[in-house]
C-alpha positions in Angstrom: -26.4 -74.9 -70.1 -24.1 -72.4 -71.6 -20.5 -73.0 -73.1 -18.5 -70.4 -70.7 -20.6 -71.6 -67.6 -19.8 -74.9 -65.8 -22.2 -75.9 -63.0 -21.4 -76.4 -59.9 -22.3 -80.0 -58.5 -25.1 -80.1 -55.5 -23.5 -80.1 -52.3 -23.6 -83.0 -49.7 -25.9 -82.7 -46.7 -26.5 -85.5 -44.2 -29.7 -85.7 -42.1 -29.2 -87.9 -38.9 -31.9 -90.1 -38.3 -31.5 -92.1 -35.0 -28.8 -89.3 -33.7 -29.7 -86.1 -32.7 -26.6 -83.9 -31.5 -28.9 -81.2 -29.6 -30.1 -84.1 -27.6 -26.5 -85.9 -26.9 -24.7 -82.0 -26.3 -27.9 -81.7 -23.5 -26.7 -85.3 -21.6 -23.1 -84.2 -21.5 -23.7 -80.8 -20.4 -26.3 -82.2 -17.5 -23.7 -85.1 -16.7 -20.8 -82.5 -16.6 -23.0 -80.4 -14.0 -24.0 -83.6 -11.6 -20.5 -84.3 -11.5 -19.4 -81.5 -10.6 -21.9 -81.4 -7.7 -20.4 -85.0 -6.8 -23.9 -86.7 -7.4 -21.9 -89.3 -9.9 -18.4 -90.8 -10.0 -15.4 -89.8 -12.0 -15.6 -90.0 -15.4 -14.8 -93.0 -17.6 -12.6 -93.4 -20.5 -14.2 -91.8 -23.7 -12.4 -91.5 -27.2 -13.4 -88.4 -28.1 -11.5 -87.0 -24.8 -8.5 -87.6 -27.2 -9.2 -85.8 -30.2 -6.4 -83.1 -30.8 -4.4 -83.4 -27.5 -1.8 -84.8 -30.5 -1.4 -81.5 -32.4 -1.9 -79.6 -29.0 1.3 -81.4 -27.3 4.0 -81.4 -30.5 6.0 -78.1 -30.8 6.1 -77.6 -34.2 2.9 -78.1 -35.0 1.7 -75.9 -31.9 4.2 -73.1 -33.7 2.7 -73.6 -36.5 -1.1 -72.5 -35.6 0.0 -70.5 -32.9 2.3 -67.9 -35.5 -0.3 -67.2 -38.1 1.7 -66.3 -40.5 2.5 -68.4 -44.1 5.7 -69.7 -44.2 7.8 -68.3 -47.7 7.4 -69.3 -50.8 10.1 -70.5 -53.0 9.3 -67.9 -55.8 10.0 -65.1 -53.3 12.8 -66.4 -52.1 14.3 -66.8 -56.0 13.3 -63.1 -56.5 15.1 -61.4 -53.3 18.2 -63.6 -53.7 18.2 -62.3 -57.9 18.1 -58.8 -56.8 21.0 -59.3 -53.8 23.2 -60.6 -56.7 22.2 -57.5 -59.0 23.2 -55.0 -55.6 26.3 -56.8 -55.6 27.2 -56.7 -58.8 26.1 -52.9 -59.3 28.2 -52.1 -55.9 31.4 -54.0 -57.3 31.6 -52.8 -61.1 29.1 -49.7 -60.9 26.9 -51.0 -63.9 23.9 -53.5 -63.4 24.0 -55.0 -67.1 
């Protein structure tokens, strides 16, 4: 251990042991495909048929991720409105300082 170094901690890994995803993403693609054919009624209510139809139906959170861009930072804005004073000034008396 060395006094300019600071480890990092061990990262978290969880191991399923009575679920296996493969096996679960395998039933709902073969359940998917039967229905489809028709060979099994509609499909019943599932909670996870929910999961981000929130964010998808409010507007400013769909502008949001659809813009990519940042949205301005304070700092910035302090800088450009300093330097339209200092035009103004400069344009008005002809000296900055």
């Amino acid at each position: 251990m060395s006094m300019f170094r600071v480890d990092k901690p061990r990262g978290f890994q969880h191991n399923y042991i009575y679920y296996d995803p493969r096996k679960e993403k395998l039933t709902n693609i073969e359940e998917n495909a039967k229905r489809e054919l028709g060979m099994l009624p509609e499909k019943e209510f599932n909670p996870e048929d929910i999961r981000g139809k929130f964010v998808g139906a409010t507007t400013h959170l769909k502008r949001r991720k659809e813009s990519g861009r940042k949205p301005v930072s304070s700092g910035i804005l302090i800088i450009i409105i300093v330097v339209l004073i200092l035009v103004m000034k400069y344009i008005y008396t002809g000296r900055v300082f």
